[in-house]
N, C-alpha and C positions, 0 to 999 in steps of 0.2 A: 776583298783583301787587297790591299795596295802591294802590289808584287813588281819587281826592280824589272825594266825590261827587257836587260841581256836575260833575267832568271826568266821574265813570261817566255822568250823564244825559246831557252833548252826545255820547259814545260811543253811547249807545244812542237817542240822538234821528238820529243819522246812518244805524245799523244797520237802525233800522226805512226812513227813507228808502230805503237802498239795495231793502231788500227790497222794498218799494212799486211801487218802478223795476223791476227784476226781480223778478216775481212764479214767475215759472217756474223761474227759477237753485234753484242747490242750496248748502247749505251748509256750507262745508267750513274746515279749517282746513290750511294752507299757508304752507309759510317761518314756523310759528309765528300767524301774524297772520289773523281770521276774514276769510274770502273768500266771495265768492259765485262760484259756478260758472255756466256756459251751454252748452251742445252738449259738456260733458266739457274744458272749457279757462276759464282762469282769468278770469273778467270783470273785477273788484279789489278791492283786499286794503284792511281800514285796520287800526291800531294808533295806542292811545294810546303818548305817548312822554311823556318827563320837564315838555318845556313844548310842545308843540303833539300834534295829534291826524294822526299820518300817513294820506296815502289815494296808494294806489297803481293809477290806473287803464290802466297799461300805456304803454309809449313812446310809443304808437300816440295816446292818450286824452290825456298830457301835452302833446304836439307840437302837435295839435290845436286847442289853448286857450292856446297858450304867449303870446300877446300880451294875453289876460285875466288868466292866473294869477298874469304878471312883474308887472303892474301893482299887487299885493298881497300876495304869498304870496309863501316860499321854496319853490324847486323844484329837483327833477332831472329828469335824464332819464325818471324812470319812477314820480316821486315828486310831494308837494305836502304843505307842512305848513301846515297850520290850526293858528294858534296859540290855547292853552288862554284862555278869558275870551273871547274875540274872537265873536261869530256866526259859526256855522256859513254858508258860502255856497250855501244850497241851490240856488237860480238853475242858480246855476253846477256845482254838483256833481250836477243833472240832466240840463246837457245834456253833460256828461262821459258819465254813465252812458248816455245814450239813443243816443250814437254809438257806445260799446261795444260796447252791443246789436247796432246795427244792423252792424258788425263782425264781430263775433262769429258772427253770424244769415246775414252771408252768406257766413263764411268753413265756416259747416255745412254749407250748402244747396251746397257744390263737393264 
């Protein structure tokens, strides 16, 4: 995919974020889109898209944050786009991730 390269650097200023967050996860690719792994199950996914930067951190992760993410961001169910130009929300797209984890971490440990 031919990707503009202010957009490849917030793509891989996000990437390295995640992995920072999850140092343990594994890296895999799924539905297409790089994901990081945890205990052999999906922790989330992102994808550049045409005009925002998709991050998919599970119903579970969206649901969780849904009165921070409406207040800025388009969302779904299992979705959040960061639109391209805009800052990335690290704030916010770590404690997304850090509840994952901790999701994840205990849904291993049964």
């Amino acid at each position: 995919k031919n990707v503009p390269v202010a957009v490849r650097a917030e793509a891989k200023h996000l990437w390295a974020t995640l992995r920072e967050l999850a140092p343990e996860g594994e890296e895999a690719i799924r539905y297409g889109m790089p994901t990081i792994r945890v205990a052999g199950k999906n922790l989330v996914h992102m994808a550049v898209q045409k005009h925002h930067i998709g991050f998919y951190p599970a119903p579970s992760g969206v649901a969780r944050f849904e009165a921070e993410i409406a207040k800025r961001y388009r969302y779904s169910k299992g979705a959040i786009q960061f639109p391209i130009g805009a800052p990335l929300p690290i704030a916010l797209i770590t404690k997304i991730v850090r509840f994952r984890l901790k999701e994840e971490r205990a849904r291993a440990k049964k």
